[in-house]
Structure formats: structure tokens, C-alpha cells
N, C-alpha and C positions, 0 to 999 in steps of 0.2 A: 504494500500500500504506500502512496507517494503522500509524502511530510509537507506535498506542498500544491494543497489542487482543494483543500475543503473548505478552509473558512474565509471566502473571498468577495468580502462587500465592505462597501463605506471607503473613505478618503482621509478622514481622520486616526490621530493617536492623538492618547494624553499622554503630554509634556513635563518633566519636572521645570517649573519657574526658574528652577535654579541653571538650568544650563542658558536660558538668557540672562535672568535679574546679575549672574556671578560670571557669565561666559567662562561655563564649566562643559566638558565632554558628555556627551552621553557613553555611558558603560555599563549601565544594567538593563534590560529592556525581558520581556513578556509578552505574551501574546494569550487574551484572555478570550473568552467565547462574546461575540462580538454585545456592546447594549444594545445600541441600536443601527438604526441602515448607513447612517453618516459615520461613524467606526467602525474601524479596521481590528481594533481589540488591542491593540500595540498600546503597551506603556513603559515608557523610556524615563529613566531615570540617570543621577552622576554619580550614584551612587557613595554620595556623605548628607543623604535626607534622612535624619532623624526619626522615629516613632510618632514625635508630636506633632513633623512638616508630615508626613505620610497620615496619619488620623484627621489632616482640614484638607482632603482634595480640592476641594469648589475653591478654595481661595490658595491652592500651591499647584494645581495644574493645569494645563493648557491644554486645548485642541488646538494640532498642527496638522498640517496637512501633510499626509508621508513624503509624499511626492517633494516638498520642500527639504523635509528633513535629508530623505537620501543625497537633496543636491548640496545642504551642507555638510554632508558624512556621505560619501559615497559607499563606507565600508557596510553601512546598512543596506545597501539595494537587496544584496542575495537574502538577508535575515526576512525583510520584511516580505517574503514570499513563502515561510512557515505558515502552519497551522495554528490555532487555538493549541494551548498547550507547552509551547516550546518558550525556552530559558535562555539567553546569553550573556556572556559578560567580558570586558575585558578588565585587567589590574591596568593600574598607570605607567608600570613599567614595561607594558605591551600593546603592542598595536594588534594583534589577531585577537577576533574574537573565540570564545571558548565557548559550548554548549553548558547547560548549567541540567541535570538530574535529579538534584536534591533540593529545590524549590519546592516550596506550596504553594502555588499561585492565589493570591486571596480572591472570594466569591464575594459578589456584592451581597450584603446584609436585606434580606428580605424579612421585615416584620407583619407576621400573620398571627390570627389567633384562631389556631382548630379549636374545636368545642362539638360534641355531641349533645348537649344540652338545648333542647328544643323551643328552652323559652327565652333563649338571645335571640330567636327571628322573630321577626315580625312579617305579617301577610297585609299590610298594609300596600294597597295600588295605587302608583302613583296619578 
């Protein structure tokens, strides 16, 4: 099965801030199952974001357009033709990037409340 033919929609990644706000490299990136049709699932990071910059996405990441980012990193073109799924990184002492295996990719946080209890519904038509 080919690593690079399934999760292929949108024109968007989130951005770490920090590789404009600090004109820092990108070196960690992911590819998650995409949110919605304007993302590609790709999220890039420089890999010195902290827990607490990682916990405020809406106010520390960007939507870029990949097609941008490759033409300021060329070394992204081949990555960003993976799948949902895949890991890369490079260290500062290295220009190749490396496959990463031991990530957890985080899932966005879905707040639901199952309940079998029949008298939280209401039959009320609107």
C-alpha cells in the first residue's frame, strides 16, 4: 500500500507562529486526518514550543498554504505528499529529515455526553 495516494485534500497547514514571529526553521511536522476540506492535516512546528504555546493553538498557529511553505523549505515538497499518520523531524545539526515512529499524534478533543437516560431528551418540535 502506497504512504502517499490517501489523505489528499485542502491547501492548508497549521503553522507554529514561531517560525515567522522568531524566523525559526521548521523541524517537527505531522500529518493528522484532515479537519476540514481547506486542510491538508500538516502541522509544522520548530520544535522549542513549549506545552503552554502548544495548549493556545487559535492564538500560536497559522494556516499557510503548503504550496508556500515548500517554496520556503523546499526540503518539505517530498514530506508533504504522506499520508494522515506520518512523523518527521530534523535536529539543528542536520539538514535530512528523519521519519519519527514513536509519536502520538494528538486527536482533537471532542466533548460529548453519552447518556442512556431517557429523561435528558426532550420530544419537543420545533
Amino acid at each position: 500500500m502506497s504512504e502517499t495516494n490517501q489523505t489528499k485534500n485542502g491547501f492548508l497547514a497549521l503553522v507554529s507562529k514561531l517560525c515567522f514571529d522568531e524566523n525559526l526553521p521548521i523541524r517537527f511536522l505531522y500529518k493528522t486526518v484532515p479537519g476540514h476540506l481547506n486542510d491538508t492535516g500538516w502541522r509544522m512546528y520548530t520544535g522549542y514550543e513549549d506545552d503552554e504555546y502548544l495548549a493556545n493553538e487559535l492564538a500560536n498557529m497559522l494556516p499557510v498554504p503548503v504550496e508556500k511553505l515548500c517554496e520556503m523549505d523546499s526540503s518539505l515538497t517530498p514530506l508533504v505528499e504522506y499520508n494522515a499518520g506520518t512523523v518527521w523531524e530534523r535536529t539543528p545539526e542536520q539538514q535530512d529529515w528523519q521519519r519519527v515512529y514513536d509519536f502520538k499524534i494528538p486527536s482533537d478533543n471532542v466533548d460529548v455526553d453519552i447518556t442512556n437516560d431517557t429523561a435528558k431528551f426532550t420530544t419537543e418540535v420545533l
